[in-house]
C-alpha positions as CSV (number, residue, x, y, z in Angstrom):
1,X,-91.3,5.0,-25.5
2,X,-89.6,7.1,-27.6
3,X,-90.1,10.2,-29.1
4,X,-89.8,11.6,-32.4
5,X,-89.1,15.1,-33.5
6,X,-91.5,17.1,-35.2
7,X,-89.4,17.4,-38.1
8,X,-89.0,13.3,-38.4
9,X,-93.1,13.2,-38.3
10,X,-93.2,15.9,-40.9
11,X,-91.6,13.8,-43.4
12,X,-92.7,10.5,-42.5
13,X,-96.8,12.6,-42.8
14,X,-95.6,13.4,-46.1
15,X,-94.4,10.1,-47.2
16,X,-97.6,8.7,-46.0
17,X,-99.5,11.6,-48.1
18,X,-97.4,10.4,-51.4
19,X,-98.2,7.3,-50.9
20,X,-101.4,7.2,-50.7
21,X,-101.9,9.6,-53.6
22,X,-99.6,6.5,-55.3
23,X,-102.1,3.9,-54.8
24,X,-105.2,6.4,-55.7
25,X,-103.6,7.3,-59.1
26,X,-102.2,3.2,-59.6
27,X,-105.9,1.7,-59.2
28,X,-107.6,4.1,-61.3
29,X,-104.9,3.2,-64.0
30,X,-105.0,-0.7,-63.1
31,X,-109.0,0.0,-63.6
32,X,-108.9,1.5,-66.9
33,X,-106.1,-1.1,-68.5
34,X,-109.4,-3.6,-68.6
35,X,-112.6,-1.5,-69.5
36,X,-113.9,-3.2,-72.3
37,X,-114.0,-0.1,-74.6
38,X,-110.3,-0.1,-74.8
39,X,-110.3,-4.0,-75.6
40,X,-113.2,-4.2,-77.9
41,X,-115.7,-6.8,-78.2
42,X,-115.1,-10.1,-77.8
43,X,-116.1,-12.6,-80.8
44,X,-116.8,-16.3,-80.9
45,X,-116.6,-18.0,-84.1
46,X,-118.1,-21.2,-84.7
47,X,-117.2,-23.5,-87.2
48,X,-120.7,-24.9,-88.3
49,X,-119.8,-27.8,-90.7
50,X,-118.2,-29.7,-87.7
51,X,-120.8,-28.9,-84.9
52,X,-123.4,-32.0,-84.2
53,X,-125.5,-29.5,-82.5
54,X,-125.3,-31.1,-79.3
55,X,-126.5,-28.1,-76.8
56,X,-124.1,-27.8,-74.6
57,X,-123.0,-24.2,-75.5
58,X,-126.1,-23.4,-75.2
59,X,-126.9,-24.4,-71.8
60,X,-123.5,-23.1,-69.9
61,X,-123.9,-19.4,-71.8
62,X,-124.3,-17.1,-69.1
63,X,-126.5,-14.6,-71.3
64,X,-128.1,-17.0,-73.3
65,X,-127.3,-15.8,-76.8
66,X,-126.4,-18.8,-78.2
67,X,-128.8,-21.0,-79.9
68,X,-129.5,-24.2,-82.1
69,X,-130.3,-22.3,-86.0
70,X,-133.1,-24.8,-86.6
71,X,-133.9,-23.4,-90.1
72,X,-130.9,-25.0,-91.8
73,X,-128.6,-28.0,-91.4
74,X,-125.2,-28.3,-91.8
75,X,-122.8,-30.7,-93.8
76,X,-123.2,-33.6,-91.3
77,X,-127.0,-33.1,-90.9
78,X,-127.3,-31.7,-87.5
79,X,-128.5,-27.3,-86.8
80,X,-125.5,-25.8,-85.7
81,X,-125.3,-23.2,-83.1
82,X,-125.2,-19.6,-83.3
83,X,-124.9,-16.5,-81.6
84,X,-127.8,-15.0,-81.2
85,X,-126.7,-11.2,-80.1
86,X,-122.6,-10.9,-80.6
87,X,-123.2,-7.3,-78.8
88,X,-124.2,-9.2,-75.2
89,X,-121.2,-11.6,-75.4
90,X,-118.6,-11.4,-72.8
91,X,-116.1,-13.3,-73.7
92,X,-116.0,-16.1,-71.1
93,X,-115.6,-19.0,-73.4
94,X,-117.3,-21.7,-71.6
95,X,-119.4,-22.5,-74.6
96,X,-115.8,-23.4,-76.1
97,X,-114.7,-25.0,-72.8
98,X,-117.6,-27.1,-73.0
99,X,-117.9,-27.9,-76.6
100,X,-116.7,-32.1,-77.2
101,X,-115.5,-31.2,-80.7
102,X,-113.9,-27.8,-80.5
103,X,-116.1,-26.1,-82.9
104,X,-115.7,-23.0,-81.1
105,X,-113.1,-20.1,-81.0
106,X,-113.8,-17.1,-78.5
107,X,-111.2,-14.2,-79.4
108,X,-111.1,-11.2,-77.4
């Protein structure tokens, strides 16, 4: 086994020290680069006249803000889907995964 001097376990103490004060200081930074006050809200954009109001957004929103707008009809004849509360939305654009016809844009 062999043995180290004290001043060779000094330094390698205080490279350990740095290092961990490293990673500390890098994941709170890593952590802020994504907080969603920095990168604002997230917006999805429908375009109505195409949509033949068909649901599925609807059913694969995970907050359940999107909805058929039954009190008008679009150039085709079908409700077109909303957003119900743009505030909740968080951006994960499987409503525009989903959608057959691409009627919907999610920018963030």
């Amino acid at each position: 086994m062999s043995r180290r001097s004290p001043d060779a376990m000094k330094i390698r103490c205080t490279a350990k020290l740095q290092f961990r004060a490293f990673l500390t200081t890098a994941k709170l930074e890593f952590r802020g680069a994504f907080s969603k006050e920095e990168e604002g809200m997230p917006e999805t954009i429908f375009n109505e006249n195409i949509c033949k109001g068909c649901g599925l957004c609807v059913t694969v929103c995970p907050k359940k803000i999107i909805k058929l707008d039954t009190t008008r009809v679009n150039i085709k004849g079908y409700y077109p889907a909303i957003v119900n509360n743009m505030a909740e939305c968080i951006g994960c654009a499987n409503c525009a995964k989903i959608c057959p016809d691409s009627v919907i844009t999610v920018k963030k």
